[in-house]
C-alpha positions as CSV (number, residue, x, y, z in Angstrom):
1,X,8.5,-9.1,-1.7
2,X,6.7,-12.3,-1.6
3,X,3.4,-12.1,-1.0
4,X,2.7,-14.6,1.9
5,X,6.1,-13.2,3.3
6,X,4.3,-9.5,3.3
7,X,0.7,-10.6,4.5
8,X,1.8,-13.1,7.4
9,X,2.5,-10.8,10.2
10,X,-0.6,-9.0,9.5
11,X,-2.5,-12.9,9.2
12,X,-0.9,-13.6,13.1
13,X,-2.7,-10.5,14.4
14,X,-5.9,-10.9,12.8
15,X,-6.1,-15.0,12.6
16,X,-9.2,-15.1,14.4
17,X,-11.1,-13.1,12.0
18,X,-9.9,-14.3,8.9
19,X,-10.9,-18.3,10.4
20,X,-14.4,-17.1,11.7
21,X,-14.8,-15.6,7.6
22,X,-13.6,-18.7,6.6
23,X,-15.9,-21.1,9.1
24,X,-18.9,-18.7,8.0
25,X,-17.9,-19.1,4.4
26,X,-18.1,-22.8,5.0
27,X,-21.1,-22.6,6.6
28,X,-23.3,-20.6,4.3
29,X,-22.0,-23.9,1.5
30,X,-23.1,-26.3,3.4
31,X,-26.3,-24.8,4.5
32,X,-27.0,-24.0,0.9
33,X,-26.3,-27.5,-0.3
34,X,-28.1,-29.0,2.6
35,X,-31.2,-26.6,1.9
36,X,-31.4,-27.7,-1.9
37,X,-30.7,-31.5,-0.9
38,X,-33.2,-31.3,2.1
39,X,-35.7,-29.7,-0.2
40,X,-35.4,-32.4,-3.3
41,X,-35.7,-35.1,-0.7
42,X,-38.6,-33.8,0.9
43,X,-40.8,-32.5,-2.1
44,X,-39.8,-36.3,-3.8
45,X,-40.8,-38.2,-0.2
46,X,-43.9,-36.2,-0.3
47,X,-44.3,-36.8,-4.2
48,X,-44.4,-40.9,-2.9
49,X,-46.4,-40.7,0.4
50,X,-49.0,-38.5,-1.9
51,X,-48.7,-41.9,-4.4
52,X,-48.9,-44.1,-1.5
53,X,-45.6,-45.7,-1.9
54,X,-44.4,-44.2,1.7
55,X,-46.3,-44.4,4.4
56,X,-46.1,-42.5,7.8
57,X,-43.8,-39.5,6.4
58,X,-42.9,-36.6,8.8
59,X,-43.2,-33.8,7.5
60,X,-42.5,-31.5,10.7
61,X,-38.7,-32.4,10.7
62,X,-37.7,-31.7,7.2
63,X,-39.7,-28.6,7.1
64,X,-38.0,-27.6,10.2
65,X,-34.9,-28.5,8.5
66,X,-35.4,-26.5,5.6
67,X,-36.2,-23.1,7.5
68,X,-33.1,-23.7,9.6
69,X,-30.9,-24.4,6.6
70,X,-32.6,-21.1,4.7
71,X,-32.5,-18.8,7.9
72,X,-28.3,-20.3,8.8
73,X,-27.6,-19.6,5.1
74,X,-28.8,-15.8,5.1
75,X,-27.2,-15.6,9.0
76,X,-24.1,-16.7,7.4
77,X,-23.8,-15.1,4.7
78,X,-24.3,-12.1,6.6
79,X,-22.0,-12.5,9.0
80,X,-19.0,-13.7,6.6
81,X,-19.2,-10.6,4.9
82,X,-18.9,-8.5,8.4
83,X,-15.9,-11.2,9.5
84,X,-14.2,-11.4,6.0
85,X,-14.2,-7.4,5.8
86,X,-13.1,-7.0,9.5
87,X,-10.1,-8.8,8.4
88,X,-9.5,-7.3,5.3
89,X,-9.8,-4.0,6.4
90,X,-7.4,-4.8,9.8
91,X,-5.0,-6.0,7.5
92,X,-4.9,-3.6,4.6
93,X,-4.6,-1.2,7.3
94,X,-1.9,-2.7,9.3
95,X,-0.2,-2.9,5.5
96,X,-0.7,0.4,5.1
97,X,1.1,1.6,8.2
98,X,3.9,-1.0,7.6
99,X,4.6,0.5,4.0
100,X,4.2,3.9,5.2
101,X,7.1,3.2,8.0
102,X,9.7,1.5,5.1
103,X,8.8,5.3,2.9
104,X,9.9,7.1,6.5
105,X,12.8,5.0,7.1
106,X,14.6,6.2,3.3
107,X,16.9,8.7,3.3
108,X,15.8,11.8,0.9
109,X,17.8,10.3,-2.1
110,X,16.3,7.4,-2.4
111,X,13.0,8.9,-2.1
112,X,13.4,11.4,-4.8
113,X,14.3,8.2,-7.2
114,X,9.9,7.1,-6.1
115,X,7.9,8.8,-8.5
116,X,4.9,10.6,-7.4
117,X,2.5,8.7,-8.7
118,X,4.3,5.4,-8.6
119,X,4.1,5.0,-5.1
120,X,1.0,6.4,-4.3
121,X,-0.2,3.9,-6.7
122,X,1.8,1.1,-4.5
123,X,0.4,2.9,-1.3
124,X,-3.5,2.7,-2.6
125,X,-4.0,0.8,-5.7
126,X,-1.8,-2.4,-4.9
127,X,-2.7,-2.6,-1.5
128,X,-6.2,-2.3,-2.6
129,X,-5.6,-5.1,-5.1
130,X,-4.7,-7.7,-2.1
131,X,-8.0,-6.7,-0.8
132,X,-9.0,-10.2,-3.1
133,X,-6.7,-12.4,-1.3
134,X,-9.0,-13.5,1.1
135,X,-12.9,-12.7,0.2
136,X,-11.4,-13.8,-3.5
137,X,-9.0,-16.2,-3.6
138,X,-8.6,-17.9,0.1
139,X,-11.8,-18.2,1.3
140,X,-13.4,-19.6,-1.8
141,X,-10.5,-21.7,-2.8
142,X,-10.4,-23.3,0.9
143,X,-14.5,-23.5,1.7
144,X,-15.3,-25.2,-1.8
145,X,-12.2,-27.9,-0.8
146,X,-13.4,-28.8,2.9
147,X,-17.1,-28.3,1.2
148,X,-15.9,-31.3,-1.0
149,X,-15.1,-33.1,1.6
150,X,-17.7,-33.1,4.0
151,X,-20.0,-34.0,1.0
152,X,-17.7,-37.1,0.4
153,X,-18.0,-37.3,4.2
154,X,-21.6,-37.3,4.2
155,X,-22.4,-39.4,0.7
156,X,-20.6,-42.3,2.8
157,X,-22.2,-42.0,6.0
158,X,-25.2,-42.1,4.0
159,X,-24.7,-45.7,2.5
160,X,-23.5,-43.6,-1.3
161,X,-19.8,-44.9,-1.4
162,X,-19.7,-44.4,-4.8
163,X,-21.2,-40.8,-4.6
164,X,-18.1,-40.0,-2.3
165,X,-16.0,-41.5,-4.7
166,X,-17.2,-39.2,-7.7
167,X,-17.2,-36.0,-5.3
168,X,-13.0,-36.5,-4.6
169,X,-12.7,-37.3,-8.4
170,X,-14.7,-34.3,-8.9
171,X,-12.7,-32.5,-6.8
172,X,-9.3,-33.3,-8.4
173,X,-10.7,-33.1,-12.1
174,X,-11.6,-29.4,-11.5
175,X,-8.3,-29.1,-9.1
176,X,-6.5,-29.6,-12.3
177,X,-8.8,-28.1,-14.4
178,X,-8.4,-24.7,-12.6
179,X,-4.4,-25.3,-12.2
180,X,-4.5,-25.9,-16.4
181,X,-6.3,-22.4,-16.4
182,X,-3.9,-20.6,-14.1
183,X,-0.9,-21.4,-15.7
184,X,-2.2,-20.3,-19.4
185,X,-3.2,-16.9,-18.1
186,X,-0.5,-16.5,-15.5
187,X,1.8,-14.6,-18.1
188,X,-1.2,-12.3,-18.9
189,X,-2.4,-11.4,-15.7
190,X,1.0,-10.5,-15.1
191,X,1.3,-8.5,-17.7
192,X,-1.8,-6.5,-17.3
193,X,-1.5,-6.3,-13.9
194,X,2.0,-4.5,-14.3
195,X,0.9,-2.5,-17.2
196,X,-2.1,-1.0,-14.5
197,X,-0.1,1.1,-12.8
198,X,1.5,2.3,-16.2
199,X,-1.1,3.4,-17.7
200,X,-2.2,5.8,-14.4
201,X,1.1,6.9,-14.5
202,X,1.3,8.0,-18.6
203,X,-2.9,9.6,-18.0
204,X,-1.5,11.6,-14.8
205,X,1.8,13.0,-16.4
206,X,-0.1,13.5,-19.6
207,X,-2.1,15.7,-17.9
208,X,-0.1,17.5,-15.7
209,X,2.2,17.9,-18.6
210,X,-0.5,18.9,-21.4
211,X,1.2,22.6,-21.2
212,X,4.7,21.3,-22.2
213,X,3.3,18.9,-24.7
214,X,1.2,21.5,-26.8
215,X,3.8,23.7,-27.1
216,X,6.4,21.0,-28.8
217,X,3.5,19.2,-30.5
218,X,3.7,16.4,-28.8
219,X,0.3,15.8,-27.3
220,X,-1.0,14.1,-30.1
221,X,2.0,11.5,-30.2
222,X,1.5,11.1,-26.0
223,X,-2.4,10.8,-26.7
224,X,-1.7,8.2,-29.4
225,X,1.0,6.4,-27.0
226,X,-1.7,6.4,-24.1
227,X,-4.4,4.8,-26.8
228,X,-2.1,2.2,-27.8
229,X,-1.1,1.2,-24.1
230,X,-4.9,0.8,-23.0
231,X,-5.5,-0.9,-26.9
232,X,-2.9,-3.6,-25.5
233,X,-4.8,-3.9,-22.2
234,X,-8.1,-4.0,-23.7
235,X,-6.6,-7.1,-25.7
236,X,-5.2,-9.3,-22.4
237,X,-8.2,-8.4,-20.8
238,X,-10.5,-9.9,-23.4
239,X,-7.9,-12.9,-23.8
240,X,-8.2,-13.3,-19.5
241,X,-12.1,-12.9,-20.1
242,X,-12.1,-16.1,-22.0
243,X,-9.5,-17.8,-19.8
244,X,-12.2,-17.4,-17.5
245,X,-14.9,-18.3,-19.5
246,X,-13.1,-21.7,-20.1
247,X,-12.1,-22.4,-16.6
248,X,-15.8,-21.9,-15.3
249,X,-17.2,-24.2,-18.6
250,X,-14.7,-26.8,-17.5
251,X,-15.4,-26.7,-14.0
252,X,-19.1,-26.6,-15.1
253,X,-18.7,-29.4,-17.6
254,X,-16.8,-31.4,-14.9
255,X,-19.5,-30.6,-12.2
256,X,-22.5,-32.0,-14.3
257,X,-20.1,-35.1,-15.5
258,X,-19.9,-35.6,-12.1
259,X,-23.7,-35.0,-11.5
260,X,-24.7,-37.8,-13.7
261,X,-22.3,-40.3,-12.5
262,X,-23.7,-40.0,-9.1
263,X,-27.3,-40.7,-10.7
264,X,-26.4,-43.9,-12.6
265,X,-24.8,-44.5,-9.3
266,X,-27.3,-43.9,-7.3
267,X,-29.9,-45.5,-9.6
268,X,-28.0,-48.2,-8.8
269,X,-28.2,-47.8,-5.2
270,X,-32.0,-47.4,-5.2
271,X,-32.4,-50.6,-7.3
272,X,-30.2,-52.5,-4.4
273,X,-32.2,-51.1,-1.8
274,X,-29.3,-49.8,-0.7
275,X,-30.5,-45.9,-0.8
276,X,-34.3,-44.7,-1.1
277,X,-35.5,-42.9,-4.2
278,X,-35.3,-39.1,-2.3
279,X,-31.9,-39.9,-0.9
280,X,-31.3,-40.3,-4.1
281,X,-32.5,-36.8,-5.5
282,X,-30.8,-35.5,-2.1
283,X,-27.5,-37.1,-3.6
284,X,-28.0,-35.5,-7.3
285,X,-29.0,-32.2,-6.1
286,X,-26.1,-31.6,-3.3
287,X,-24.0,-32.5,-5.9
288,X,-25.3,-29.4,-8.4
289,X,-25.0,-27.2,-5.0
290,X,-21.1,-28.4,-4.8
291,X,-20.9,-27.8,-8.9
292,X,-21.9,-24.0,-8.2
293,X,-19.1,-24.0,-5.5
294,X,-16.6,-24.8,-7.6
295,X,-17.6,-21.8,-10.1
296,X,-15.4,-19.0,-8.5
297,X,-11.8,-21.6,-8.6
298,X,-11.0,-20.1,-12.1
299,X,-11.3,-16.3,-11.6
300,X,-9.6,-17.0,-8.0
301,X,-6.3,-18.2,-8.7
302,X,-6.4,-15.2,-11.3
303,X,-6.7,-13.1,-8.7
304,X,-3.8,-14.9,-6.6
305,X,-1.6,-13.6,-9.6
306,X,-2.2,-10.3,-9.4
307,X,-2.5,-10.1,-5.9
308,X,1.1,-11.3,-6.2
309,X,2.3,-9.0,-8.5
310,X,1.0,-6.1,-6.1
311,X,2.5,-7.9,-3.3
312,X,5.9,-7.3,-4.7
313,X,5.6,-3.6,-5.8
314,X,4.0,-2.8,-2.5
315,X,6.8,-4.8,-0.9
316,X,9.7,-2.7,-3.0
317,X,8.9,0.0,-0.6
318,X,9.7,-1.5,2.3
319,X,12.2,-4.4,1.2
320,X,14.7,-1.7,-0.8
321,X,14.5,0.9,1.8
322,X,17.4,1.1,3.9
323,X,17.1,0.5,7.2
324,X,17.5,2.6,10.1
325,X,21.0,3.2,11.6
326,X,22.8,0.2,13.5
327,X,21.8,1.1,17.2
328,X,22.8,-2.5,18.2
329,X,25.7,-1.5,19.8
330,X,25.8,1.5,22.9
331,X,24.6,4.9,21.7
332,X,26.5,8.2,21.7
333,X,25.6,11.4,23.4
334,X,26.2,14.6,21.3
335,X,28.3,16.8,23.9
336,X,27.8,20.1,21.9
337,X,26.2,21.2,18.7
338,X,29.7,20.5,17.0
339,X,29.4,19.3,13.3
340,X,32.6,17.8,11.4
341,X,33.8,15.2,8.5
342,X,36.6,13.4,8.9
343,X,38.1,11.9,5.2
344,X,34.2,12.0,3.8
345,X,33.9,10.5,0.7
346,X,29.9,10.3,-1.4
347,X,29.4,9.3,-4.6
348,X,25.6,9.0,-5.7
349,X,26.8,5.8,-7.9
350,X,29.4,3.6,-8.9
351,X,29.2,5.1,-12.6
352,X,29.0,8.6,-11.5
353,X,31.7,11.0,-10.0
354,X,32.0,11.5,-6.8
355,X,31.1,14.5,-5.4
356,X,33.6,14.5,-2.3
357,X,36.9,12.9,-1.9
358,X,38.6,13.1,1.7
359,X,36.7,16.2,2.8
360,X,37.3,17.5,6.1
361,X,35.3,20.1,7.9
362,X,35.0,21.1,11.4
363,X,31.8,23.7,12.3
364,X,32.2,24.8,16.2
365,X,28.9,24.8,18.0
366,X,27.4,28.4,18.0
367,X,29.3,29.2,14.7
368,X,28.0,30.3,11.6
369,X,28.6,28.7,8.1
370,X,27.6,30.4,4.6
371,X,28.2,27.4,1.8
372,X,28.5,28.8,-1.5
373,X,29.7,27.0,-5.2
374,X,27.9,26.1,-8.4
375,X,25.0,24.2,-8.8
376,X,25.5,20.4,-8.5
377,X,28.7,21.1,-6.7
378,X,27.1,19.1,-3.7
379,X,25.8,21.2,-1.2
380,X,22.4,20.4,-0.6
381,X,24.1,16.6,-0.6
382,X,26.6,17.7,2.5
383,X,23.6,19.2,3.6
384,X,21.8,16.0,4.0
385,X,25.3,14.2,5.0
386,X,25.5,16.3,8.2
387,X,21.8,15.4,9.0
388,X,22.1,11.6,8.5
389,X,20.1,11.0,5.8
390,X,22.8,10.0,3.5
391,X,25.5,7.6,4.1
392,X,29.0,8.7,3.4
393,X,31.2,5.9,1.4
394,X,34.4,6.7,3.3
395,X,34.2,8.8,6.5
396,X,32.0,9.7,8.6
397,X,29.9,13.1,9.6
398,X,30.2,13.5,13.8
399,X,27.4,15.6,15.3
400,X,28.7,16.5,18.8
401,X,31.7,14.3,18.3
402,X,29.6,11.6,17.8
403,X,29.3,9.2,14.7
404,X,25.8,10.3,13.0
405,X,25.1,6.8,12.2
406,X,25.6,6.2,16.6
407,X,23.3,8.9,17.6
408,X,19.7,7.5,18.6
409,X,17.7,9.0,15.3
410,X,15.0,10.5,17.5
411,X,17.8,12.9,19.5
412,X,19.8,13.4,15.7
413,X,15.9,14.4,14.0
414,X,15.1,17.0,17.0
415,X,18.5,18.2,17.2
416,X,18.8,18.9,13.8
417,X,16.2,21.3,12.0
418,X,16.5,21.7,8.1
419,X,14.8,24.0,5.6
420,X,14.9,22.5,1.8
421,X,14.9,24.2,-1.7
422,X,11.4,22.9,-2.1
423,X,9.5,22.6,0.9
424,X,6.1,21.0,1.0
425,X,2.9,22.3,2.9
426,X,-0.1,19.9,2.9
427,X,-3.6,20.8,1.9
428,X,-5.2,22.1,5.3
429,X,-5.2,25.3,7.2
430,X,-2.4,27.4,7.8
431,X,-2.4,26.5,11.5
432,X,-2.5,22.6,11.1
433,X,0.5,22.8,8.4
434,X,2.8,25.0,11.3
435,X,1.2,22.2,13.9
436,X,3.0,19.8,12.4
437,X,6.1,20.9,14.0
438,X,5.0,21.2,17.0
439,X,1.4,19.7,17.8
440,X,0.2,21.7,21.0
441,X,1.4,25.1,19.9
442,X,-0.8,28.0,20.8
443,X,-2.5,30.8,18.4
444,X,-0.3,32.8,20.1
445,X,3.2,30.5,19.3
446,X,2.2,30.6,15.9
447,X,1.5,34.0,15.7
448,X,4.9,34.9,16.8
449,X,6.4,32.8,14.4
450,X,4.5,33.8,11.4
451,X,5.5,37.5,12.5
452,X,9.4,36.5,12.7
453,X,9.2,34.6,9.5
454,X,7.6,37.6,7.8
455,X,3.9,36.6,7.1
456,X,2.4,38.6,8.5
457,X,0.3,40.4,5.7
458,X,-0.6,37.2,4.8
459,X,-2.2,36.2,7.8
460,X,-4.1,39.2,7.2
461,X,-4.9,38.6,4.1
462,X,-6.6,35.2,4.9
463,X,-10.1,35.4,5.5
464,X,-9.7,32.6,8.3
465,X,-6.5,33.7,9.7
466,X,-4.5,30.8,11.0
467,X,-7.9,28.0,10.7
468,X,-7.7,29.4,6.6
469,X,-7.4,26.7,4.4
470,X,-3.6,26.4,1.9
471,X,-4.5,24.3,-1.2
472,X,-2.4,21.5,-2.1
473,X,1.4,22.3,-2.6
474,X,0.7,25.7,-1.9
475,X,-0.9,26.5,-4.9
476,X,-2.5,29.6,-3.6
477,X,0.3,31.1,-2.1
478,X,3.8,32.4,-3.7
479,X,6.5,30.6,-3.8
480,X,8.3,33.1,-1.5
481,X,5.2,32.7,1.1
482,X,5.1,29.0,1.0
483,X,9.1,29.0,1.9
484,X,8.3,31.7,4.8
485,X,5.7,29.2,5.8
486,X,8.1,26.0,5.9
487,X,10.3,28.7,7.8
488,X,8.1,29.7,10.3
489,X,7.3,25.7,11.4
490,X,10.8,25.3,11.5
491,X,11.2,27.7,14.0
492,X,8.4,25.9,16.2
493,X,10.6,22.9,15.9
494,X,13.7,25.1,18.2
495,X,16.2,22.9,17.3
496,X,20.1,23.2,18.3
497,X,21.3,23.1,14.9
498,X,19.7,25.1,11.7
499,X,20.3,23.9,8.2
500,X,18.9,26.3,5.7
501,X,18.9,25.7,1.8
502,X,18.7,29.0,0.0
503,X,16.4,30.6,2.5
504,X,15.7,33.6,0.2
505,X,15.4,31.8,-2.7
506,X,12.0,33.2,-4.9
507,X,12.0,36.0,-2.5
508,X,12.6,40.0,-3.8
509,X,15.2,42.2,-2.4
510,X,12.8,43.7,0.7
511,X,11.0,40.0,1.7
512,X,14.4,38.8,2.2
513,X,15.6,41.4,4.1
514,X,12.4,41.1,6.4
515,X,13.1,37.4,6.6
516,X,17.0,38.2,7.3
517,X,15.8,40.5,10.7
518,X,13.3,38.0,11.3
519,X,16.2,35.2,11.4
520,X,18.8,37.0,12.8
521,X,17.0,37.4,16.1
522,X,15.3,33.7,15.8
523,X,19.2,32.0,15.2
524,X,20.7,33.7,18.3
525,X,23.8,31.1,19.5
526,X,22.7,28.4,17.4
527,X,25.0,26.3,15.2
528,X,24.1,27.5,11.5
529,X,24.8,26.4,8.1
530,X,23.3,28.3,5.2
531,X,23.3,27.4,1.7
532,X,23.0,30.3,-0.7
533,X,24.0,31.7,-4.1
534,X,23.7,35.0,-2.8
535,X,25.3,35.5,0.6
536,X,24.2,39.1,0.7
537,X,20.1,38.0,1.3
538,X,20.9,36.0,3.8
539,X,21.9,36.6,7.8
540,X,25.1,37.3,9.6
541,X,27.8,34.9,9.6
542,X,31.2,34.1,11.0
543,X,32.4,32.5,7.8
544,X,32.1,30.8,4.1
545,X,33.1,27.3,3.1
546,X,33.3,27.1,-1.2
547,X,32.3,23.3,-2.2
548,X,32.5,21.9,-5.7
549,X,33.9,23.3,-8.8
550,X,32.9,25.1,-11.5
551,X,32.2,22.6,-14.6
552,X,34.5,22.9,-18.0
């Protein structure tokens, strides 16, 4: 996505913080320049009253001068950074929340295709990166032009045409300058900037890998791979280094050109009697002021590459998501807990077979369905038909006789409960991980559902009870305790229909028994559809539906 296209809603909301940065950035330049101009004027008119060649000098006024120019600077420079960050941190987190959205609108295929790390990366680490689009590349960039300016301004109010003539010359020398730089290192910056998140990603699977790749000998060659990948970076980043170097030498080079020109200029001036001898240090030493303003130009428009190379793998997260179901039209009411296909036809890609052709099933509300076949035959995939998240290629799934894709998504999502093969629980206590599916529920709530999903003796077993803490992924619980726990905040959710993926699955013969009581009495006249190998571990049911084939 581009990256003025991804930032501008956030700049119309916060417009009036990112223009007081900017008018504070402008104003700690000028008052800089006008304190090192005001102060070579004074200390040379006092150098010539002390010689007797001015008489009468004031030297209340330009000492007031100078403290007001030295206390606006410091008040400025304070205040930019407060106004500059406001807005960086409004809009980073506005960018955050509008990324986060595009990850919730996917449907589950497309957001097992994200790797982990990859889009955490594009959720932190790019978004992070655009953090220098303002404080590094707009504000600089647009304070050192309309600095520029109101020197030029200023030089010819002052009787120094010529002066303002050399400050726009100035100006477009290092304009092109920096635009010379930009373009030799905009291939680099690139480059580095994609090969960032590349090299997280080959540390962080290196690692969590480092068991595989001892025992094929291979974490020497993945060790070796990782060296040669940050050897490569280590390389563009020395050859951007002197990019740099170069751009701020030129831009230096240019600066003091300029410098000197206004001096023979100005020389010229004083011998006229056109401009006084501490105008004319004024005139020489604004312009070394504007030269340091012109030092960041280089390393900015650097940073406007990467920035937009961030922009766009941020932006893949929203741009390439699908979007929500077409609810332009009237919506349907579900009138029972019905779910059918009618002719469904998937296919995960064009190059791939499809995994239903014509497929036509009718579940009655209140009935239950055991689906059983081999592995990859596509039942976790009609699984996630039936709840929306996939769109059929021919067909359609109804949910109460209505078209999934015409049901408001809020009604289809608490309608419709589902527990996966891998379930997830988040590193917190055991009661804000079963709050998620239901954010007032009471010790007690929970407590009844821990009991009916079986978890008890774990909930003994925690020193904390329900405020213990579960680590992250449920590393310090089994695998047959962290499904009971996705179970039990299921149950919180009460929904109308229950999908369960191989409920028993890492479970021994007696827990999945427990669970089976447990679920019988929780599934009453609900509509059911339970995915399992085994149909014996797994409750009561009316019926079995066989999908897929058996390969060979």
């Amino acid at each position: 996505m581009n990256l003025f296209r991804l930032l501008w809603p956030g700049i119309q909301r916060q417009w009036r913080w990112l223009l007081l940065g900017m008018a504070l950035i402008l104003l700690s330049l000028v008052a800089a320049a006008f304190l090192l101009g005001l102060s070579g004027w004074f200390i040379t008119a006092s150098a010539l009253a002390g010689a007797g060649l001015i008489i009468g000098l004031d030297i209340f006024t330009p000492g007031a001068g100078i403290r007001l120019a030295a206390i606006t600077r410091t008040l400025a420079r304070y205040g930019e950074r407060l106004a500059t960050h406001e807005a960086t941190f409004r809009l980073l987190a506005e960018l955050r929340l509008k990324l986060f959205r595009g990850l919730l609108n996917r449907d589950e295929y497309s957001l097992r295709q994200l790797r982990r790390g990859d889009a955490l990366d594009r959720l932190t680490r790019d978004v992070e990166t655009l953090d220098h689009m303002f404080t590094g590349v707009l504000g600089p960039v647009a304070a050192a032009l309309m600095l520029a300016l109101a020197v030029a301004s200023g030089f010819a109010l002052m009787g120094a045409a010529p002066a303002a003539w050399v400050v726009l010359a100035v100006l477009a020398l290092n304009l092109v300058a920096v635009l010379l730089i930009a373009r030799a290192g905009h291939h680099s910056t690139r480059q580095r900037s994609a090969m960032e998140p590349v090299q997280r990603m080959l540390a962080t699977e290196g690692l969590e890998g480092m068991e595989m790749l001892k025992a094929f000998d291979q974490a020497g060659r993945w060790a070796g791979r990782l060296g040669e990948h940050n050897r490569r970076m280590i390389m563009l980043g020395r050859t951007l280094g002197r990019l740099d170097a170069v751009g701020q030498g030129l831009t230096t080079l240019i600066g003091l050109g300029g410098l000197w020109v206004v001096l023979v200029a100005g020389l010229m001036l004083t011998d006229a009697g056109t401009i006084s001898a501490p105008v004319l240090v004024l005139l020489v030493l604004v312009m070394f002021a504007l030269t340091e303003a012109w030092q960041p130009l280089p390393a900015a428009w650097r940073r406007l590459t990467a920035c937009r190379v961030a922009a766009e793998r941020a932006g893949d997260l929203v741009q390439s998501a699908p979007s929500e179901p077409n609810t332009s039209g009237p919506m349907c009411m579900p009138r029972d807990h019905s779910l059918e296909t009618m002719d469904l036809g998937f296919r995960y890609h064009e190059s791939l077979p499809p995994l239903f052709e014509s497929l036509d099933l009718v579940i009655e509300s209140g009935e239950r369905v055991l689906v059983t076949g081999p592995s990859g035959g596509g039942k976790t995939t009609l699984a996630l038909l039936l709840m929306g998240q996939l769109s059929p290629v021919s067909g359609c799934a109804l949910f109460g006789g209505c078209d999934i894709e015409r049901v408001d998504p809020d009604t289809l999502r608490r309608s419709i409960g589902y527990l996966p093969q891998s379930p997830v629980v988040f590193r917190d206590t055991l009661a804000n991980n079963l709050r998620l599916a239901a954010p007032d529920a009471s010790e007690a709530q929970l407590i009844a559902v821990i009991e009916q999903a079986g978890l008890l003796h774990l909930l003994n077993a925690l020193p904390d009870g329900l405020d213990s803490w579960i680590g992250e992924g449920g590393a310090d619980v089994s695998g047959g305790e962290l499904r009971r726990i996705a179970l039990a905040r299921l149950m919180l959710t009460d929904p109308q229909v229950v999908i369960l993926d191989e409920p028993t699955t890492g479970l021994d013969a007696a827990s999945a028994h427990a669970m089976q009581a447990g679920l019988e009495s929780w599934l009453g006249d609900r509509t059911v559809i339970m995915i399992s190998h085994d149909p014996a571990l797994v409750p009561r049911h009316d019926r079995s539906i066989r999908i897929g084939t058996e390969p060979g």
